[in-house]
N, C-alpha and C positions, 0 to 999 in steps of 0.2 A: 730628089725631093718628092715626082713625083711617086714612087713609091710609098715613100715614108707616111703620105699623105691620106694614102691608099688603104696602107695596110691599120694607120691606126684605126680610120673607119671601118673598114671590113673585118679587120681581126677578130676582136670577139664575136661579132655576129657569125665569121666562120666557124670559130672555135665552138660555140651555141650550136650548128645546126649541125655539126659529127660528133656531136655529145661528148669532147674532150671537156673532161670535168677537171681532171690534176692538175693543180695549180703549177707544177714545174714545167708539164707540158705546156699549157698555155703562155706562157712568161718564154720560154726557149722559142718555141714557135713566129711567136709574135718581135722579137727580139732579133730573131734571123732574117725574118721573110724584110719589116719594115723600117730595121735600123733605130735613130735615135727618136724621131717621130712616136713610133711603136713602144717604144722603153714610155717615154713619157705616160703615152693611155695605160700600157701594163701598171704602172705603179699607181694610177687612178681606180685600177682594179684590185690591185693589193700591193702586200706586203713583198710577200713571196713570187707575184708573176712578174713583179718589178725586176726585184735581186735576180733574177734567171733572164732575164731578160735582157741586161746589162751585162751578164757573163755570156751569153749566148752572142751578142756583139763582139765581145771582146776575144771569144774565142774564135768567131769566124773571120775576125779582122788577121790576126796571128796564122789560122792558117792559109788565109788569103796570100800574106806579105811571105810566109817560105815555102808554103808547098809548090803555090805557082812557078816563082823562078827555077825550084827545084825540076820541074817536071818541063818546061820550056829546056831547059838545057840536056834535060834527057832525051828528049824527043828532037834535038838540036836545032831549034827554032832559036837560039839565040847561042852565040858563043861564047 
């Protein structure tokens, strides 16, 4: 939560002061770093930093949920 809380606030200000203008970059960025919180101000900001925003979640949730086990069972931390 505290993240999310975080990063809606500071997002764009971050995004504003390395002069990320792309709207896909801004929306993926904001989307990753601060989760649902973040989605939320992204689609206050637009259309498009929304929509990437909410796939940018969605994509890191997916490879959160297979990569991890995959890689714990390689490195055999779990059996």
């Amino acid at each position: 939560m505290f993240t999310g809380i975080i990063g809606a606030i500071l997002g764009p200000f971050i995004c504003r002061c390395f002069r990320i203008k792309d709207k896909v970059a801004v929306g993926v960025a904001i989307g990753t770093a601060s989760h649902a919180l973040g989605t939320t101000r992204a689609i206050e900001l637009g259309e498009t930093e929304g929509a990437m925003s909410g796939l940018a979640i969605g994509i890191a949730g997916l490879i959160t949920v297979f990569l991890v086990p995959l890689l714990l069972y390689v490195f055999k931390l779990i059996s």
